[in-house]
N, C-alpha and C positions, 0 to 999 in steps of 0.2 A: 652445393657450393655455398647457398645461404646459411648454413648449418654451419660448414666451417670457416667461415669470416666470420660466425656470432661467437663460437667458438675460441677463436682465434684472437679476437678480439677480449673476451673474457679472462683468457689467460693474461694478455698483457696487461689490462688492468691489476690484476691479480697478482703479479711479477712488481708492479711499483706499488702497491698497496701498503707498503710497513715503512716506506721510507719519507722523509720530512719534508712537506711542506710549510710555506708561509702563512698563516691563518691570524685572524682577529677573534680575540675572546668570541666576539660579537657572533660568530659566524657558527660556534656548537650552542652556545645556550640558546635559548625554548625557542627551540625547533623540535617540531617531532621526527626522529627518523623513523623510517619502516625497513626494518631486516628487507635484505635483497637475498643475501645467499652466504651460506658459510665457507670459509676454505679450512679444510686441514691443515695444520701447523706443522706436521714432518711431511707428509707423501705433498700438499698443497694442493689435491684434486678439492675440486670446489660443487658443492652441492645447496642448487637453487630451494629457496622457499617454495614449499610448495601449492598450488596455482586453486587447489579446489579448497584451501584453508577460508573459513568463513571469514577471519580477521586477522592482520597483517602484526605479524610482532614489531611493537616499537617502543621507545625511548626517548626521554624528554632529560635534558641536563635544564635545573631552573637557575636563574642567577640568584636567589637567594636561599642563606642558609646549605648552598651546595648539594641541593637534594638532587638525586637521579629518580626519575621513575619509569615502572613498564608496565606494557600491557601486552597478552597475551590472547591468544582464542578463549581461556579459558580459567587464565592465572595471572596475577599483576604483582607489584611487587616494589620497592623501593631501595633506595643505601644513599650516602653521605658520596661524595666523589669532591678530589681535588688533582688539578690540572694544573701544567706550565704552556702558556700557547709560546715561550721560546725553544724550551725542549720537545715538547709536544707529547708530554709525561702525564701518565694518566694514572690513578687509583681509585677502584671506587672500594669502600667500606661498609660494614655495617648493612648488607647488602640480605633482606628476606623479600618472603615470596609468600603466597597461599598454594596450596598444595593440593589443587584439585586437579583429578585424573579424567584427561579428554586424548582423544585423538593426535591431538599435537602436543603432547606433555614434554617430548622429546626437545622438541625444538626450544620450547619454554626450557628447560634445564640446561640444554646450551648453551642458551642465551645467556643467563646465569652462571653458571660459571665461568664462561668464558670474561663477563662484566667482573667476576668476583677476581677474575687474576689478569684485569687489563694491563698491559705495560706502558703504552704510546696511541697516539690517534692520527688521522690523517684528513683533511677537510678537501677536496678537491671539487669546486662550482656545489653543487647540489648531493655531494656523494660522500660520507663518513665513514672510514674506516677506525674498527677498533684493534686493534693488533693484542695478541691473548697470549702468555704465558702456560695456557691451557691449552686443550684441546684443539680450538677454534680462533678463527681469527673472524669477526664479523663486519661484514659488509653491508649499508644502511643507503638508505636517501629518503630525500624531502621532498 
């Protein structure tokens, strides 16, 4: 029963996750998020980061100069990003990486691309979603 109200509950977040909220600049820059879990962008099944990774994939928007950056178990990486917090319009650019091969490379390449063809964002209390053009939609918190 526990399983499917965590379940249940996942999905719904997941169901409102690409649509607009109210947010303050304030509220994406330097914060670190940590990837929670990705969902597919056609089927929309959602698959969690996984729990025995030594370190959490995240992402820092800085307020200056518009720089994004990440960190990976094993690869980090940076790009230029510009935002509207009234449309809630996201692009990040100019977006590399280091290219070392670890256990989690997958995830790191995800995350990346997915960052490389953001559409929109969503800030909901402690919870950042990035809605993807790509493959993946990524789901973060702080």
């Amino acid at each position: 029963m526990k399983k499917t109200l965590i379940f249940s509950f996942i999905i719904f977040l997941a169901g409102l996750g690409c649509e607009k909220a109210n947010v303050k600049d304030s509220d994406l820059l330097k914060v670190r998020w940590t990837l929670s879990y990705i969902q597919d962008t056609k089927t929309k099944v959602i698959t969690r980061y996984p729990d025995d990774a030594s370190q959490k994939i995240s992402v820092v928007f800085t307020d200056s100069l518009n720089f994004i950056s990440f960190s990976g178990v094993c690869n980090g990486g940076g790009g230029i990003y510009s935002y509207s917090p009234v449309t809630h319009e996201i692009k990040i650019t100019i977006l590399g990486s280091t290219k070392i091969y670890c256990k989690y490379v997958d995830w790191e390449a995800y995350t990346a691309q997915s960052l490389d063809e953001a559409l929109s964002y969503k800030i909901n209390g402690n919870s950042l979603v990035i809605c993807s053009n790509g493959a993946y939609n990524l789901y973060f918190n702080n």
